[in-house]
KEDREN-198462 format. One record per residue (C-alpha): residue in one letter; x, y, z. Coordinates in steps of 0.5 Angstrom, whole numbers, plus 500, padded with zeros to 3 digits. Example, Ala and Ser with C-alpha at 12.3 -4.5 7.8 and 13.67 -1.06 7.14 Angstrom:
<site><resn>A</resn><x>525</x><y>491</y><z>516</z></site>
<site><resn>S</resn><x>527</x><y>498</y><z>514</z></site>
This chain:
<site><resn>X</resn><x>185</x><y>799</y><z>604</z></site>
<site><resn>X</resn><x>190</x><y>802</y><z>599</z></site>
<site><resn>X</resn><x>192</x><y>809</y><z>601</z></site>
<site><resn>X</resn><x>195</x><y>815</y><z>599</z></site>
<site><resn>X</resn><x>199</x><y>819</y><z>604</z></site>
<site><resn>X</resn><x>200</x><y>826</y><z>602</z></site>
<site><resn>X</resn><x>206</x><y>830</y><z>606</z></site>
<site><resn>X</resn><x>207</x><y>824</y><z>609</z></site>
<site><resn>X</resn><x>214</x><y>827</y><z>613</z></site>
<site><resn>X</resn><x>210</x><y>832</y><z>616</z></site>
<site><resn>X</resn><x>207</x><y>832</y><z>624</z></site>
<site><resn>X</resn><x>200</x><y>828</y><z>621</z></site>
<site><resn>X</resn><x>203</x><y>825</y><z>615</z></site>
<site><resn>X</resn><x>209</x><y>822</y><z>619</z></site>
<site><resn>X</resn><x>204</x><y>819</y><z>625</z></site>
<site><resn>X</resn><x>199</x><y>816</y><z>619</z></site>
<site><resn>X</resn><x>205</x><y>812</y><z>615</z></site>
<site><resn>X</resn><x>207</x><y>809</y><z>623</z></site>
<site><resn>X</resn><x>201</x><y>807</y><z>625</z></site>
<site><resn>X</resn><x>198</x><y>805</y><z>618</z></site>
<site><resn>X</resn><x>204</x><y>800</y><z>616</z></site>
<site><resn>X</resn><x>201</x><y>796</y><z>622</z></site>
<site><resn>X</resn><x>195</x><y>796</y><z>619</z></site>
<site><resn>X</resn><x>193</x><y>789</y><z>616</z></site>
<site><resn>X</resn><x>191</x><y>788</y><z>609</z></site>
<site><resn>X</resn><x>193</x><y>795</y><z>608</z></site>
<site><resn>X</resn><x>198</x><y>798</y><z>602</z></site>
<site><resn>X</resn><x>201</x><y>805</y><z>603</z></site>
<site><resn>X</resn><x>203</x><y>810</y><z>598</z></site>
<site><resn>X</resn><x>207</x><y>815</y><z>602</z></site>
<site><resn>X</resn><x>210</x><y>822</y><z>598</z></site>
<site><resn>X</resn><x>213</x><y>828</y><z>601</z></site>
<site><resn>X</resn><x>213</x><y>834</y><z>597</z></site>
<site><resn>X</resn><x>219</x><y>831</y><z>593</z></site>
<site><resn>X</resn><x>216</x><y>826</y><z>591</z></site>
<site><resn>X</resn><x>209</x><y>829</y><z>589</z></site>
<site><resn>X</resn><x>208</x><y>836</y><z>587</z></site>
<site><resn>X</resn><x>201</x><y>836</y><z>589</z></site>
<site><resn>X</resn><x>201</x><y>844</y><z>586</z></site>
<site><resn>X</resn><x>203</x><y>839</y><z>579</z></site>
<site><resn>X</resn><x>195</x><y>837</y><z>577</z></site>
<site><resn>X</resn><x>199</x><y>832</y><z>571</z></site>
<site><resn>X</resn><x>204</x><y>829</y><z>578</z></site>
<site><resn>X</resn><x>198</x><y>828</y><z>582</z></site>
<site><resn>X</resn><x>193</x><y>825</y><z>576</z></site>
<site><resn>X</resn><x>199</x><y>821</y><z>574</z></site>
<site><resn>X</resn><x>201</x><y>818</y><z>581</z></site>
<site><resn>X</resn><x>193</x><y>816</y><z>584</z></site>
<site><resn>X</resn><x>192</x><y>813</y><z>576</z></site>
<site><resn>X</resn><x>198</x><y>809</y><z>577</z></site>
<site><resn>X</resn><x>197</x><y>807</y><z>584</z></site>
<site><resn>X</resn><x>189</x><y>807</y><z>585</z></site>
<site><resn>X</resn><x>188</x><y>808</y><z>592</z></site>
<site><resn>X</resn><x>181</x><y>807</y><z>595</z></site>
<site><resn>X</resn><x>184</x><y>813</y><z>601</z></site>
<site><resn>X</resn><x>188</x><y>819</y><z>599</z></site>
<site><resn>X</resn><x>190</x><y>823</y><z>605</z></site>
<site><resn>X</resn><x>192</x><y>829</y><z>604</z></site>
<site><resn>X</resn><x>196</x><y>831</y><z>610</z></site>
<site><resn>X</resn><x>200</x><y>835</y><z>606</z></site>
<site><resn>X</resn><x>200</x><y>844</y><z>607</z></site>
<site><resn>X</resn><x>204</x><y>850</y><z>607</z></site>
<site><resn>X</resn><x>202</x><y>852</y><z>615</z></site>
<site><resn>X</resn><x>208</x><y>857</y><z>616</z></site>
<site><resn>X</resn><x>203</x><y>862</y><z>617</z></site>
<site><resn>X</resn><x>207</x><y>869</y><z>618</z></site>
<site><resn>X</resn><x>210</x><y>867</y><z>611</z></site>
<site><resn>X</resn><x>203</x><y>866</y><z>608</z></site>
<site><resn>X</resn><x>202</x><y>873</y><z>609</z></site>
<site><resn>X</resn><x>208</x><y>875</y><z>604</z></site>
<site><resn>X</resn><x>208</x><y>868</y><z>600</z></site>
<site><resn>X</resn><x>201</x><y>869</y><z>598</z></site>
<site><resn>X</resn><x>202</x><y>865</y><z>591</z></site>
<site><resn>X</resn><x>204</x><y>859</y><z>595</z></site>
<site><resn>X</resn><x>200</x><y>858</y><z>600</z></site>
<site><resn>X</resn><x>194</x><y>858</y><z>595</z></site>
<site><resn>X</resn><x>198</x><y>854</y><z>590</z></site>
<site><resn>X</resn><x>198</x><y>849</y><z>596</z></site>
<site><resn>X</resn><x>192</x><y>849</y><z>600</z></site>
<site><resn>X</resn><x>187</x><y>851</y><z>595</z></site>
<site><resn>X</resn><x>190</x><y>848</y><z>588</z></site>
<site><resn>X</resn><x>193</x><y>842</y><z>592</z></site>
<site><resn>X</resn><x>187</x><y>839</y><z>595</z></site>
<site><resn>X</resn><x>183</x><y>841</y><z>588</z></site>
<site><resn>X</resn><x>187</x><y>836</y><z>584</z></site>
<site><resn>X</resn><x>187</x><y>831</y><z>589</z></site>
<site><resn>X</resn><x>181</x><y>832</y><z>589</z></site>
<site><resn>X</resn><x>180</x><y>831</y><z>582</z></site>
<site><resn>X</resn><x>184</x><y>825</y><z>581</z></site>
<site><resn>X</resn><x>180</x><y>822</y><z>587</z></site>
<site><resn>X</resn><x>173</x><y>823</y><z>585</z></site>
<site><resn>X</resn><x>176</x><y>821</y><z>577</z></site>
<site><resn>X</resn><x>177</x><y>813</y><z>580</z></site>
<site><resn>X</resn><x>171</x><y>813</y><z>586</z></site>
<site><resn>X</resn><x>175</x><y>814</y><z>592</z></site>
<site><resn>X</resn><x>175</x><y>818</y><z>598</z></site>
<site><resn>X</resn><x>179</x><y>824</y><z>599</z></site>
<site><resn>X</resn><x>180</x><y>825</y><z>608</z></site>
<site><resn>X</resn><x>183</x><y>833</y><z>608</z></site>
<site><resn>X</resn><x>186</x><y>837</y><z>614</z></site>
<site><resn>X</resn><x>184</x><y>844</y><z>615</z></site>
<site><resn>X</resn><x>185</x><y>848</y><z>620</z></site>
<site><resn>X</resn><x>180</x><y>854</y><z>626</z></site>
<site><resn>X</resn><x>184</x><y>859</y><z>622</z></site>
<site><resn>X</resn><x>177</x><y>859</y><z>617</z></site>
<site><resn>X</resn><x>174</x><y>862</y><z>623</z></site>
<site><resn>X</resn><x>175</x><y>870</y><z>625</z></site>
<site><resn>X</resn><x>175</x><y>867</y><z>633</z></site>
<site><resn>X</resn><x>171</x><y>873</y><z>636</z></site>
<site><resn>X</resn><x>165</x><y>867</y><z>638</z></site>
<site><resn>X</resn><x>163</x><y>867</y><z>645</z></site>
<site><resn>X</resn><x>163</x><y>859</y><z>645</z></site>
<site><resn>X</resn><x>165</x><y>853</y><z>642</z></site>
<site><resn>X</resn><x>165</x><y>853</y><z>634</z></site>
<site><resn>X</resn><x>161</x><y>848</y><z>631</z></site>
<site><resn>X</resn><x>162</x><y>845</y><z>623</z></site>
<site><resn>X</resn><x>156</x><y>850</y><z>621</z></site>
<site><resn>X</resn><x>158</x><y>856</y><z>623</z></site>
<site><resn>X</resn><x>159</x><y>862</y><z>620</z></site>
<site><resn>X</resn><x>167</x><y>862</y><z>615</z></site>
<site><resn>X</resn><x>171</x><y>869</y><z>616</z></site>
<site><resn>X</resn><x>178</x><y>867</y><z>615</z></site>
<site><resn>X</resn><x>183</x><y>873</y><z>618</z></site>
<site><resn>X</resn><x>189</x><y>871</y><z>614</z></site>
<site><resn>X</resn><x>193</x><y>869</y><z>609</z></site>
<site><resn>X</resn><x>194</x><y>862</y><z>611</z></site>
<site><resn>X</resn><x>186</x><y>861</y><z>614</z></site>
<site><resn>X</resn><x>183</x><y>864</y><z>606</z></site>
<site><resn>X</resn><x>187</x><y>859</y><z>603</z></site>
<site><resn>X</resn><x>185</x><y>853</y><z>607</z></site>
<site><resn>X</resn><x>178</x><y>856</y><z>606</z></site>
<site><resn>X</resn><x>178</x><y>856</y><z>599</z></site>
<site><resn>X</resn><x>182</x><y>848</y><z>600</z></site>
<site><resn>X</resn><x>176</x><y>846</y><z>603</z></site>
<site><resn>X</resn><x>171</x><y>850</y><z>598</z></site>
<site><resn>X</resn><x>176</x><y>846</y><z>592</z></site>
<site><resn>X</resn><x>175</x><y>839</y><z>595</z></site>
<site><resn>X</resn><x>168</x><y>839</y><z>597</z></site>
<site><resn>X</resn><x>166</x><y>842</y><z>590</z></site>
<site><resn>X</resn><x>170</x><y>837</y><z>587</z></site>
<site><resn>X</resn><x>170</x><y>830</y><z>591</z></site>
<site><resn>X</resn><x>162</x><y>827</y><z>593</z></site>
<site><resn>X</resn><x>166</x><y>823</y><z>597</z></site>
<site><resn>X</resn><x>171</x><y>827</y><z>601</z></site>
<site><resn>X</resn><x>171</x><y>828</y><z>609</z></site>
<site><resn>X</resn><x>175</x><y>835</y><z>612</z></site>
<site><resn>X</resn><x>177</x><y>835</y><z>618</z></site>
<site><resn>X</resn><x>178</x><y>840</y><z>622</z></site>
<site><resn>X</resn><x>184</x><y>841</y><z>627</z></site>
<site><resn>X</resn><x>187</x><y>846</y><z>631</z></site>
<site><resn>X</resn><x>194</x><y>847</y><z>635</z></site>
<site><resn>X</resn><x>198</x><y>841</y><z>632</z></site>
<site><resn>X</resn><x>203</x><y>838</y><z>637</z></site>
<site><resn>X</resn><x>208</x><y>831</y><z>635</z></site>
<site><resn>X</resn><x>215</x><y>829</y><z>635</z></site>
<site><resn>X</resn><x>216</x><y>831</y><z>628</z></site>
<site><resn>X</resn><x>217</x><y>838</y><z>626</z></site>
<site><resn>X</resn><x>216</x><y>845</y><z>630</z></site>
<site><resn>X</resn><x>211</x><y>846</y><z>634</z></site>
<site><resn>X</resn><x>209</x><y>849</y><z>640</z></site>
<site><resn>X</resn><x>211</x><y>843</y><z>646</z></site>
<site><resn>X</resn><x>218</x><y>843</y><z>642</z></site>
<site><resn>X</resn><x>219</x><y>851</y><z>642</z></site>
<site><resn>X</resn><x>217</x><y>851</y><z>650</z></site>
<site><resn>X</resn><x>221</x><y>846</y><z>652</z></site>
<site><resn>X</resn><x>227</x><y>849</y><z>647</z></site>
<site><resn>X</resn><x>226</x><y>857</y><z>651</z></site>
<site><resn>X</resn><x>225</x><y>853</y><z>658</z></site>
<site><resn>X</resn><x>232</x><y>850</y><z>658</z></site>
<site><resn>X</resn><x>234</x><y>857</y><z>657</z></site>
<site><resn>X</resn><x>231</x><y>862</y><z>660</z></site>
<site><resn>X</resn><x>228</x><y>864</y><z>667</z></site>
<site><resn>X</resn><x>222</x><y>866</y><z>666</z></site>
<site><resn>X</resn><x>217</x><y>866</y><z>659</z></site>
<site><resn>X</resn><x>211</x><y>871</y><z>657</z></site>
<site><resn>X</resn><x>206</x><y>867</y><z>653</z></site>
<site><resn>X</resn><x>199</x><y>869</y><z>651</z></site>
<site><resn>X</resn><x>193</x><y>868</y><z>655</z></site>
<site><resn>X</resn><x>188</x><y>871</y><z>651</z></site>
<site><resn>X</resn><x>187</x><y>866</y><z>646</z></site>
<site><resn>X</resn><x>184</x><y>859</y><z>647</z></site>
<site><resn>X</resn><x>183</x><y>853</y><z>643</z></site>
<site><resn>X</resn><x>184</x><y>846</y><z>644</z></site>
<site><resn>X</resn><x>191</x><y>842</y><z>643</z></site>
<site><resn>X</resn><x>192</x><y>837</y><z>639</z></site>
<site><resn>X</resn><x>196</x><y>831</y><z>638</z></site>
<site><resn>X</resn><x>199</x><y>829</y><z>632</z></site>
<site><resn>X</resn><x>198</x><y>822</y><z>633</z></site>
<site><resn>X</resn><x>191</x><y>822</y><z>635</z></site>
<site><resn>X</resn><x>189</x><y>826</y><z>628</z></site>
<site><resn>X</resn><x>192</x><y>820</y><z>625</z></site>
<site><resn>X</resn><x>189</x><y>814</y><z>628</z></site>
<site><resn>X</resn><x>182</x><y>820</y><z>627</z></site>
<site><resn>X</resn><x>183</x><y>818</y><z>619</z></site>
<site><resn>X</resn><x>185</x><y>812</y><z>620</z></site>
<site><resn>X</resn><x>178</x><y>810</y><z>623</z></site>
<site><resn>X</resn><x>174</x><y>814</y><z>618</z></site>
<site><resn>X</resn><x>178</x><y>811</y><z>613</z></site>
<site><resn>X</resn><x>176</x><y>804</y><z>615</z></site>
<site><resn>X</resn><x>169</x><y>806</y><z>617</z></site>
<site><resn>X</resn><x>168</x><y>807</y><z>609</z></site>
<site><resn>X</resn><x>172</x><y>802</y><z>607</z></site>
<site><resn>X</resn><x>170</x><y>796</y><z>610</z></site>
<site><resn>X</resn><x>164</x><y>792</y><z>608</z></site>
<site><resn>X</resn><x>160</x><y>790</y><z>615</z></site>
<site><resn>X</resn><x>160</x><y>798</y><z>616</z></site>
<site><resn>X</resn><x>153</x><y>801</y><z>613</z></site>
<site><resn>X</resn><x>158</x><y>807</y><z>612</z></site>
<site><resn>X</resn><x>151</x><y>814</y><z>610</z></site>
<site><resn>X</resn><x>154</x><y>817</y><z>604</z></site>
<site><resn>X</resn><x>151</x><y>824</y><z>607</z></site>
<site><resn>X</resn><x>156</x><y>823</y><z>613</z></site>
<site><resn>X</resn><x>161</x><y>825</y><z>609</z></site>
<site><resn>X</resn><x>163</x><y>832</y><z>609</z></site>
<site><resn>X</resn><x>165</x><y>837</y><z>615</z></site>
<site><resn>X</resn><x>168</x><y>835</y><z>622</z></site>
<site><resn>X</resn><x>171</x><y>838</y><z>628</z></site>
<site><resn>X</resn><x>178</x><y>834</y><z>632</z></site>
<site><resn>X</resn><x>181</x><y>837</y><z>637</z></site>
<site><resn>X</resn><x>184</x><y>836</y><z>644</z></site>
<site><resn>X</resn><x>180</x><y>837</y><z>651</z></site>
<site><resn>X</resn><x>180</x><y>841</y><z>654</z></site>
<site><resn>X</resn><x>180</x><y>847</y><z>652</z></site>
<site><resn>X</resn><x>186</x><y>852</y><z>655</z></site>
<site><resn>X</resn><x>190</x><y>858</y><z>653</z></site>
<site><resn>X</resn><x>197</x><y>858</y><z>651</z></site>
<site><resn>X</resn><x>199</x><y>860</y><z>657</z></site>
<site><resn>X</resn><x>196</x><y>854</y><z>660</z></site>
<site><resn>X</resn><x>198</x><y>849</y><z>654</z></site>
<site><resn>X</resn><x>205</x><y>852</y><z>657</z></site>
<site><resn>X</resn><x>204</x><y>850</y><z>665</z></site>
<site><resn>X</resn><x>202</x><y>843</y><z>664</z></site>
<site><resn>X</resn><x>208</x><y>842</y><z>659</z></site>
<site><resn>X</resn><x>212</x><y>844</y><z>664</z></site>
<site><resn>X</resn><x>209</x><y>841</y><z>670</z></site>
<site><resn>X</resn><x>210</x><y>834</y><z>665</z></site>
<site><resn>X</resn><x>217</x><y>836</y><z>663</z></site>
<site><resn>X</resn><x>219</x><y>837</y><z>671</z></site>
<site><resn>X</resn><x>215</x><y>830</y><z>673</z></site>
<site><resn>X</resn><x>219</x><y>827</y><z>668</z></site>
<site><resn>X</resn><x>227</x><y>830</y><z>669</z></site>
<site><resn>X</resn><x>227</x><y>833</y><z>662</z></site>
<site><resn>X</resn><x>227</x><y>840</y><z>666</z></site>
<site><resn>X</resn><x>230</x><y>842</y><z>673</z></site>
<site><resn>X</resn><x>225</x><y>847</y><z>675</z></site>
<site><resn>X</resn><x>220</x><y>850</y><z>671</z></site>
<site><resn>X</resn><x>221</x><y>857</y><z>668</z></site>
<site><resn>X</resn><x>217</x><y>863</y><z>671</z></site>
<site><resn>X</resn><x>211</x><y>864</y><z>666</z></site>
<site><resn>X</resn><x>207</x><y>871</y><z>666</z></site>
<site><resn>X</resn><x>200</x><y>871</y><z>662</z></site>
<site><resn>X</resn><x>201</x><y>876</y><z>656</z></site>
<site><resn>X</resn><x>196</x><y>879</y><z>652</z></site>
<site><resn>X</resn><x>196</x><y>878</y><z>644</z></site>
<site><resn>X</resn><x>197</x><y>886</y><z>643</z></site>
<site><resn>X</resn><x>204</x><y>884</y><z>647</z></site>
<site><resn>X</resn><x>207</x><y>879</y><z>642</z></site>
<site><resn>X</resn><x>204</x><y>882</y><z>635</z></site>
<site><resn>X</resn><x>205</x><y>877</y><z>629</z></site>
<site><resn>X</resn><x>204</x><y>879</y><z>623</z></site>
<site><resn>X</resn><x>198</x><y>874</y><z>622</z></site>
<site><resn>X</resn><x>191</x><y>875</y><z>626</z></site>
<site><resn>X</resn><x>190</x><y>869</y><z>630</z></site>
<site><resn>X</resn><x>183</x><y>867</y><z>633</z></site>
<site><resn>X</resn><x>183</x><y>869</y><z>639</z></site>
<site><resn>X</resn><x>178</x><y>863</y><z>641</z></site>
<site><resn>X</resn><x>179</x><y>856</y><z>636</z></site>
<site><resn>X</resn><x>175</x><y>851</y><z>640</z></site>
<site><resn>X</resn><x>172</x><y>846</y><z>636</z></site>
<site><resn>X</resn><x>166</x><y>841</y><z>638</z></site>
<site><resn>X</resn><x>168</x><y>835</y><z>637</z></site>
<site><resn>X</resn><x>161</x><y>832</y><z>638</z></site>
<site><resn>X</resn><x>160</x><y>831</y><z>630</z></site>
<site><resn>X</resn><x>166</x><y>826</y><z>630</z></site>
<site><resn>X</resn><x>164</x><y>822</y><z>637</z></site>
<site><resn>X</resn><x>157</x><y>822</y><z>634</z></site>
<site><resn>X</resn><x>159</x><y>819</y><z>628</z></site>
<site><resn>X</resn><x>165</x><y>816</y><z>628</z></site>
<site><resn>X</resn><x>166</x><y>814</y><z>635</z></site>
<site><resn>X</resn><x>172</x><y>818</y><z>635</z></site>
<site><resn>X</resn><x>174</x><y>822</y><z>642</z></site>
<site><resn>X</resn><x>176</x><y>828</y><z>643</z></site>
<site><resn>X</resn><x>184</x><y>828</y><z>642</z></site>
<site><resn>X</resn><x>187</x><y>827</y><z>650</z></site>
<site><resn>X</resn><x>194</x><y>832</y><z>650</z></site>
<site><resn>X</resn><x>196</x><y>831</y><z>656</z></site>
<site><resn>X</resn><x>196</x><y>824</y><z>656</z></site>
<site><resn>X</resn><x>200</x><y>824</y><z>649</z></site>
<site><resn>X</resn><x>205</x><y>830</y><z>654</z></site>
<site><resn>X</resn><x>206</x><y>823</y><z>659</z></site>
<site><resn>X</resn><x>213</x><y>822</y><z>654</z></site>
<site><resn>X</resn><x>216</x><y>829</y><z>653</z></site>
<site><resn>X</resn><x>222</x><y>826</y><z>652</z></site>
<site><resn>X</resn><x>220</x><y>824</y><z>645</z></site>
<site><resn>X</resn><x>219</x><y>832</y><z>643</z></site>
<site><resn>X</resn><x>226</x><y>834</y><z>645</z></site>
């Protein structure tokens, strides 16, 4: 394979390049966005011309999503126009294009679990954005996978895990929201999922199905609140000695932490699509907690 990584210092982008440079037979082109503009459709042609991948990983976003709603502009100009030149540039030289989205394109008022084929209604910025990628990118690749994820936690960069073992170290006790669930998701099993994709298309004994490109689900099992999430980092933390104690946690509603994004209330995804085709389980996160220390 050879393969484009896209926002390769990032949470997912950081995990692909790791785990792909002990992948045999495998040339990796890794750009950060001060290496590739992916918003400069002349960078972006001239870059997949010049190092003609058979994968391009699009790992790269403007996820900051109280900021999407005043940086309107830029988050358009990264999450539609992006993807779209990728996807422009893929499509000219015959490879495939793997793009993560996010639960943000669903309005998460659904009672249950939302499957590839639900209805769209983002409620943000950050989510119309990403839908609008998604748009870009099926339009303009015949070969393109979106892979829709949610919840994000890894070594690299902020997230959740790192912000609650940050406020566990000084303070006594946290309000967390308890109201709104969804799967959390390891940023090392989102790339290992691209990885097996990518594979799965590439190599030559696999009778990869040209209509299985398209839409998928991957996110963690099980389903929990923030709340939740934050109890069994915690739990973690003090088995392992990163904490003494665990801090008193009190359940909050969403009206109680007011952001000025709209978050889903439910953003449980069915992973059964990607079990199915690619063999892909769903993201363990607890087990990806067993070395919490990584996230400190």
């Amino acid at each position: 394979m050879k393969v484009l990584i896209t926002g390769s210092n990032g949470q997912v982008g950081s995990c692909l390049v790791k785990q792909l440079q002990s992948c045999p037979n495998t040339e990796i082109l890794a750009v950060d966005r001060n290496e590739l503009d992916i918003t400069s459709q002349s960078s972006v042609i001239k870059t997949v011309n010049e190092f003609r991948p058979n994968i391009i990983i699009n790992a790269a976003a403007h996820t900051a999503v109280d900021k999407a709603e005043t940086e309107i502009d830029l988050s358009y100009a990264i999450n539609r126009d992006g993807p779209l030149y990728l996807a422009q540039a893929a499509e000219s030289i015959g490879a495939t294009l793997l793009h993560i989205s996010t639960d943000y394109v669903f309005a998460g008022d659904k009672e249950g679990i939302y499957s590839e084929t639900d209805i769209v209604n983002p409620q943000s910025v950050y989510g119309a954005s990403k839908l609008a990628g998604e748009k870009a990118v099926l339009d303009a690749c015949s070969r393109s996978i979106i892979l829709r994820t949610a919840w994000v936690f890894g070594e690299e960069g902020n997230n959740f895990v790192k912000t609650m073992l940050r406020l566990a170290q000084q303070r006594d006790s946290l309000g967390i929201v308890a109201d709104q669930f969804g799967g959390p998701t390891y940023a090392g099993d989102i790339a290992a999922a691209l990885i097996t994709i990518a594979k799965t298309i590439t190599d030559s004994k696999n009778t990869f199905n040209s209509d299985d490109y398209g839409m998928y689900h991957f996110t963690g099992m099980p389903h929990v609140s923030w709340c939740e999430f934050a109890l069994v980092i915690f739990d973690k933390a003090v088995e392992q000695k990163i904490l003494v104690k665990s801090p008193d946690v009190n359940g909050i509603k969403t009206e109680d932490y007011p952001t000025p994004a709209k978050r889903p209330a439910n953003s449980k995804l069915n992973t059964q699509k990607i079990t199915t085709v690619f063999n892909i389980p769903a993201s363990d996160w607890q087990s990806a907690l067993d070395n919490i220390n990584d996230y400190m």
